[in-house]
Biotite code that builds the C-alpha atoms (Angstrom):
import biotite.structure as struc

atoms = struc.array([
    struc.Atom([6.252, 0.912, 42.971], chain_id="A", res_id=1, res_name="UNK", atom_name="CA", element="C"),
    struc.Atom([3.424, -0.957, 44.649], chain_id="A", res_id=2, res_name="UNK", atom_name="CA", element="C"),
    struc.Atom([1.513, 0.804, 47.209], chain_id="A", res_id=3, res_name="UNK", atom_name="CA", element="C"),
    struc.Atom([1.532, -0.524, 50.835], chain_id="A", res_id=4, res_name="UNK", atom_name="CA", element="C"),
    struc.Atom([-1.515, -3.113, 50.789], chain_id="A", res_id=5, res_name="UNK", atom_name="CA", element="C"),
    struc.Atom([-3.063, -2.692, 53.418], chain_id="A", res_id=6, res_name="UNK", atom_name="CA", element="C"),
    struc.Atom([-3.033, 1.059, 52.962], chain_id="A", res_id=7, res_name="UNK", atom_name="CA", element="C"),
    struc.Atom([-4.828, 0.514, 49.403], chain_id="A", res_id=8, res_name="UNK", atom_name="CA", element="C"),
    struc.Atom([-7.097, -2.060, 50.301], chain_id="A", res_id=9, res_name="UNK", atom_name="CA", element="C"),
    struc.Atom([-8.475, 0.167, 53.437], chain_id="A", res_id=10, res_name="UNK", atom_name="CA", element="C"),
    struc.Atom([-9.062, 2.974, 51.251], chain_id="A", res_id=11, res_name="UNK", atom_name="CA", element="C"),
    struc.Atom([-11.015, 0.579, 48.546], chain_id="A", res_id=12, res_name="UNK", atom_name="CA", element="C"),
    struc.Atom([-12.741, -0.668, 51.763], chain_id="A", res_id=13, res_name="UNK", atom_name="CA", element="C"),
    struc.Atom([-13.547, 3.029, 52.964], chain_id="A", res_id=14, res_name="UNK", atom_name="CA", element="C"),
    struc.Atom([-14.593, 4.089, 49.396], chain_id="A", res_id=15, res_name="UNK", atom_name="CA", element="C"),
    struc.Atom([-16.817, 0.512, 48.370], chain_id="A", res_id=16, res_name="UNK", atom_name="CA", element="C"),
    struc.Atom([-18.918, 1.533, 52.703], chain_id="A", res_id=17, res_name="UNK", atom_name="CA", element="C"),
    struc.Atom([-19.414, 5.325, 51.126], chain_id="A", res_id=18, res_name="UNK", atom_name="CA", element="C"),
    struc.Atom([-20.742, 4.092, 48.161], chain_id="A", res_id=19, res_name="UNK", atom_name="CA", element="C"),
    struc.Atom([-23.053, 2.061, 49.764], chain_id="A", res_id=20, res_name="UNK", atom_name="CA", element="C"),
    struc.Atom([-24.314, 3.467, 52.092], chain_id="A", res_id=21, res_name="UNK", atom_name="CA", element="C"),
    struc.Atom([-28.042, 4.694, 50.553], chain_id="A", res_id=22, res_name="UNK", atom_name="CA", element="C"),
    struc.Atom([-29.294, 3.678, 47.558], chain_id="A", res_id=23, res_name="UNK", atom_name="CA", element="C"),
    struc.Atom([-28.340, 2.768, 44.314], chain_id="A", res_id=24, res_name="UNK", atom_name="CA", element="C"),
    struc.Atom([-25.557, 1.286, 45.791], chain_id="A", res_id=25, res_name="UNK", atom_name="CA", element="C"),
    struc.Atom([-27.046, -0.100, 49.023], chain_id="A", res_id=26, res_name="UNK", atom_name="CA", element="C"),
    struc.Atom([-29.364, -2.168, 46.565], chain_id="A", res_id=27, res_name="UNK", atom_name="CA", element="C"),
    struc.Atom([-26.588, -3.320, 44.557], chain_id="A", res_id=28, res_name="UNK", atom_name="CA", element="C"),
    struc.Atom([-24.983, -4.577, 47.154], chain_id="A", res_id=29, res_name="UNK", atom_name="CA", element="C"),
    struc.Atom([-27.110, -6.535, 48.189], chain_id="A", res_id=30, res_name="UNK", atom_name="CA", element="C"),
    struc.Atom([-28.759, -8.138, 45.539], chain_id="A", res_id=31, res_name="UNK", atom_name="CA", element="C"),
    struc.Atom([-25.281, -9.197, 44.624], chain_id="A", res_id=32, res_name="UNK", atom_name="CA", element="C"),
    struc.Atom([-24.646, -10.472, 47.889], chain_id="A", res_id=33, res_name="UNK", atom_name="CA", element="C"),
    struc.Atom([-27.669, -12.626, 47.699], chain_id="A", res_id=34, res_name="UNK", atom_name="CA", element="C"),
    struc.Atom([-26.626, -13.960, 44.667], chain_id="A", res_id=35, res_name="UNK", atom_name="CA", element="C"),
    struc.Atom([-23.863, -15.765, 46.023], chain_id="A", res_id=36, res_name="UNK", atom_name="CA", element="C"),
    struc.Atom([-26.123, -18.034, 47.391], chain_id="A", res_id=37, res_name="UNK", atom_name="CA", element="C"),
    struc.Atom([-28.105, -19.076, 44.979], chain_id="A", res_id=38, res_name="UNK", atom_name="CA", element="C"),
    struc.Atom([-27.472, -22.639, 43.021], chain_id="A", res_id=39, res_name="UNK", atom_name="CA", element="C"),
    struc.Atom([-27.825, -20.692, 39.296], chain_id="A", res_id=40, res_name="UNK", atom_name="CA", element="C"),
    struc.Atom([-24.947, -18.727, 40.451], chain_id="A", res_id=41, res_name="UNK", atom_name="CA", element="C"),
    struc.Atom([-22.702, -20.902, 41.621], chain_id="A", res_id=42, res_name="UNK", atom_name="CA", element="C"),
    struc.Atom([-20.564, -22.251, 38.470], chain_id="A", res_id=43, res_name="UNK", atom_name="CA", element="C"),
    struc.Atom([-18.165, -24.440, 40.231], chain_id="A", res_id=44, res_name="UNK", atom_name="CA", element="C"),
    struc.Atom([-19.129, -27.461, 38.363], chain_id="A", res_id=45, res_name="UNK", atom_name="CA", element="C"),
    struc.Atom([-19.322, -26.098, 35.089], chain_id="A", res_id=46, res_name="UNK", atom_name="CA", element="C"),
    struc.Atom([-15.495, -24.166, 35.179], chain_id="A", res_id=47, res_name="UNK", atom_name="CA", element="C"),
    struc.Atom([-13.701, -27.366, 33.665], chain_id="A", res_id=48, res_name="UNK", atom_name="CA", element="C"),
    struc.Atom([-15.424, -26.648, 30.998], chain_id="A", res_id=49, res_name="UNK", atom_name="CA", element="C"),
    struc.Atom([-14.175, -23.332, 29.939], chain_id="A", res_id=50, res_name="UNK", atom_name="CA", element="C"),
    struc.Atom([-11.787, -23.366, 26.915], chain_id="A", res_id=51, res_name="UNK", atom_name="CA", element="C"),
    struc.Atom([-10.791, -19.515, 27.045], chain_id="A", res_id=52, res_name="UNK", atom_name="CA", element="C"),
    struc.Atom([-7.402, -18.391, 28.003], chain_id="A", res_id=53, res_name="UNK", atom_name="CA", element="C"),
    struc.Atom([-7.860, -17.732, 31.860], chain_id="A", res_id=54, res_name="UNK", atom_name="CA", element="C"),
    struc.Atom([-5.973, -15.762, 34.406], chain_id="A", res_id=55, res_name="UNK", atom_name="CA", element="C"),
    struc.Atom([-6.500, -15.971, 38.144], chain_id="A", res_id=56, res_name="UNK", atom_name="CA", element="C"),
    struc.Atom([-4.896, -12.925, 39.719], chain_id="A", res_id=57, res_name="UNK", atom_name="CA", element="C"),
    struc.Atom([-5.298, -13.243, 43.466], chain_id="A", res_id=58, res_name="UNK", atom_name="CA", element="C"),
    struc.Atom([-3.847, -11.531, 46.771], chain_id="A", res_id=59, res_name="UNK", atom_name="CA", element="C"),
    struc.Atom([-1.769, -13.363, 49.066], chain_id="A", res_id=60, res_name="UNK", atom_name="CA", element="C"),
    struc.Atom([-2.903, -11.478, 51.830], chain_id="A", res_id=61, res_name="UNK", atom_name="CA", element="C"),
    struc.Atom([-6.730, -11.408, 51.103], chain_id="A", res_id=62, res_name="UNK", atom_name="CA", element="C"),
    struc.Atom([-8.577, -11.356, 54.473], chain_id="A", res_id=63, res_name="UNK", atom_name="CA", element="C"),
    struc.Atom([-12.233, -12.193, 52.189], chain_id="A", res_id=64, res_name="UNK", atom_name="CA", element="C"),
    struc.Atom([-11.406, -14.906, 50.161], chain_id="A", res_id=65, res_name="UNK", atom_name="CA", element="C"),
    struc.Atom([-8.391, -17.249, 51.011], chain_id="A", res_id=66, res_name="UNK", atom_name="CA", element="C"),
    struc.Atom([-5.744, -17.949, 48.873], chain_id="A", res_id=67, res_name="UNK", atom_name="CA", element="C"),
    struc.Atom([-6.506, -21.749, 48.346], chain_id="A", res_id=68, res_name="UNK", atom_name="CA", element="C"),
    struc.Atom([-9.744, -21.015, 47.074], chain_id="A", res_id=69, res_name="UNK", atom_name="CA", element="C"),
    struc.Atom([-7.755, -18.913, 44.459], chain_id="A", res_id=70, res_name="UNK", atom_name="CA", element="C"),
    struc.Atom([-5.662, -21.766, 43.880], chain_id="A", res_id=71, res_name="UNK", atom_name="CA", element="C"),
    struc.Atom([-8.579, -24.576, 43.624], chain_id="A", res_id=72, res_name="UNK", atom_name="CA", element="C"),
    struc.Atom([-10.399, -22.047, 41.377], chain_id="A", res_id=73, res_name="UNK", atom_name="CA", element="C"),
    struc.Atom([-7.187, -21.653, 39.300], chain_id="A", res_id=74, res_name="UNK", atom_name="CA", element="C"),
    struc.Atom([-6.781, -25.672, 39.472], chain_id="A", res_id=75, res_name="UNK", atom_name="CA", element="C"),
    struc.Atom([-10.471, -26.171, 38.253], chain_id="A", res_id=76, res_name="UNK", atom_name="CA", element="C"),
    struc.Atom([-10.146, -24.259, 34.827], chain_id="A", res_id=77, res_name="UNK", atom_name="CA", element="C"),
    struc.Atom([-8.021, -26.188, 32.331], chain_id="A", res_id=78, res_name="UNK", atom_name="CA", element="C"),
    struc.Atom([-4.908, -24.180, 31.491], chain_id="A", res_id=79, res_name="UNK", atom_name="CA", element="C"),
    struc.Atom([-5.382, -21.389, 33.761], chain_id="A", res_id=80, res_name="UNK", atom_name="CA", element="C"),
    struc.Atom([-2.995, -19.090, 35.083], chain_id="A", res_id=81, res_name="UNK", atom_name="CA", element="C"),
    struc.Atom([-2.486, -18.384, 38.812], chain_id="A", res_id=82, res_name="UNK", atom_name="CA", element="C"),
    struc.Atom([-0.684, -15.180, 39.731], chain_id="A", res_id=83, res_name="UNK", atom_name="CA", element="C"),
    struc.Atom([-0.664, -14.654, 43.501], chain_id="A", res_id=84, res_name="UNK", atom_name="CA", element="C"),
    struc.Atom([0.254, -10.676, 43.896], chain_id="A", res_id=85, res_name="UNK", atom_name="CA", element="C"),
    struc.Atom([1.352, -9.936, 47.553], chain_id="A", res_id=86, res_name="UNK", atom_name="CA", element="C"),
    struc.Atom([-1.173, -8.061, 47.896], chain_id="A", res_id=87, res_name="UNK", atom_name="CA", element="C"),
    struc.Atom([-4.925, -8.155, 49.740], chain_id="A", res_id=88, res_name="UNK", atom_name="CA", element="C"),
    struc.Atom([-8.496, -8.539, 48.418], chain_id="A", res_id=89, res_name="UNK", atom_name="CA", element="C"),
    struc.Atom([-8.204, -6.153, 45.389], chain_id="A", res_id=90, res_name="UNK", atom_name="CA", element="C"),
    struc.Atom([-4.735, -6.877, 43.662], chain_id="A", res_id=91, res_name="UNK", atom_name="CA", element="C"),
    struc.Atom([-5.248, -4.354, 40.979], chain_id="A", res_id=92, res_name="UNK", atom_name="CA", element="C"),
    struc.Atom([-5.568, -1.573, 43.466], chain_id="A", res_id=93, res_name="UNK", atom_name="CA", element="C"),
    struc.Atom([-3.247, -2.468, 46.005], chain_id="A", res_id=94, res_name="UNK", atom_name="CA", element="C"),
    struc.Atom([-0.682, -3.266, 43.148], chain_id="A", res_id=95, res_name="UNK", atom_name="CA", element="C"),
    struc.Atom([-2.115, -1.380, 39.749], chain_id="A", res_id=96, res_name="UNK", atom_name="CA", element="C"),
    struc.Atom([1.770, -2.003, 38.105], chain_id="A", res_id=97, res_name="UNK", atom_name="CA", element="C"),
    struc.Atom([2.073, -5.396, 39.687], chain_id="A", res_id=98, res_name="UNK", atom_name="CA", element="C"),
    struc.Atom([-1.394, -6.340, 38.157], chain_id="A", res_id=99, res_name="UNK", atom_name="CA", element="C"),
    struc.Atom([-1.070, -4.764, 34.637], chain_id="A", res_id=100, res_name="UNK", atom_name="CA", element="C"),
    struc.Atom([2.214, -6.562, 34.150], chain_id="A", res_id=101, res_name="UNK", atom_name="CA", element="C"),
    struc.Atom([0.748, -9.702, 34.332], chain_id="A", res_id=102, res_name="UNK", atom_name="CA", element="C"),
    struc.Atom([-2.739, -8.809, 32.250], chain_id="A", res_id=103, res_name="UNK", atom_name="CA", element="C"),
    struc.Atom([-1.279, -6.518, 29.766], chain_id="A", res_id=104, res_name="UNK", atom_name="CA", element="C"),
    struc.Atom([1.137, -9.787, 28.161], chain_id="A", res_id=105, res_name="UNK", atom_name="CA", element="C"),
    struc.Atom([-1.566, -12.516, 29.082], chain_id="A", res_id=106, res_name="UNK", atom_name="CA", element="C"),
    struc.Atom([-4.353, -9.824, 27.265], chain_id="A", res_id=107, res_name="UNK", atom_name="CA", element="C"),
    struc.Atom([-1.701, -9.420, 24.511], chain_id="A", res_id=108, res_name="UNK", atom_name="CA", element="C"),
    struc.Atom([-1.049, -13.148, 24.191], chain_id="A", res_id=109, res_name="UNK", atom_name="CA", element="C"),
    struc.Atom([-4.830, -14.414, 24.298], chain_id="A", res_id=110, res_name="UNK", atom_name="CA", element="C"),
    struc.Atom([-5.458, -11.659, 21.490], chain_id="A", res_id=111, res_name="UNK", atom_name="CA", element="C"),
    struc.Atom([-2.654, -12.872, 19.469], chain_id="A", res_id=112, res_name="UNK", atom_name="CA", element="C"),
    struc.Atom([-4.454, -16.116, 19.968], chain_id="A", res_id=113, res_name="UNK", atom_name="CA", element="C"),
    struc.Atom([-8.444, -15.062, 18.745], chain_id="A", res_id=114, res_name="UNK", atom_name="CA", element="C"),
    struc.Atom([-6.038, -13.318, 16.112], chain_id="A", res_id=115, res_name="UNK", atom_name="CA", element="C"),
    struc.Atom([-4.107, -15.877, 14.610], chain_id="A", res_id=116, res_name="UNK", atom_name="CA", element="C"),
    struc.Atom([-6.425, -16.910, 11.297], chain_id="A", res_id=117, res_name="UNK", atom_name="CA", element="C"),
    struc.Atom([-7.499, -12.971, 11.007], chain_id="A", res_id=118, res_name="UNK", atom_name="CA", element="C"),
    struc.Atom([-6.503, -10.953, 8.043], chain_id="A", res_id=119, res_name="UNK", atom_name="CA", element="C"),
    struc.Atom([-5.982, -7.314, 7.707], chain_id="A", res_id=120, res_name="UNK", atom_name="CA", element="C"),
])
């Protein structure tokens, strides 16, 4: 059974401040912050042209990054999936079953895929 969202994504909030709080993490953070800025970073125009299997998992309830930007994201990539998990910012803690019954058969199914002209 999923765990109550918001009671999963405050203690992945709570835990991600600890962690960053004095360096290594501090730095990480923000380097990676400032990344999001930058033009090399930002891939938008290049996602129509990714041919691998794809799988947007996204939280309904996400208070960081709306849904609709899930959904263009999902939108931009051909033949992406879009799974929207009622969930917040991090589906795969707020809903670790909900999440991994999704990946596991899309994992299983792109594998099957890269697998097809393999022999044993």
């Amino acid at each position: 059974m999923a765990e109550e969202p918001s009671h999963a994504d405050e203690r992945a909030r709570d835990t991600g401040i600890a962690t960053t709080r004095e360096d290594p993490g501090l730095q990480a953070v923000s380097h990676l912050w400032r990344s999001f800025g930058s033009p090399e970073h930002d891939l938008r125009e290049q996602a129509h042209t990714i041919t691998a299997p794809t799988l947007v998992i996204w939280g309904r309830h996400d208070p960081v990054i709306p849904l609709r930007v899930g959904r263009r994201a999902a939108a931009t990539i051909p033949g992406a999936q879009l799974v929207v998990l009622d969930t917040g910012h991090v589906p795969h803690t707020s809903d670790p079953q909900g999440f991994a019954a999704h990946v596991t058969p899309f994992a299983d199914a792109a594998l099957g895929m890269s697998n097809a002209g393999a022999t044993v």
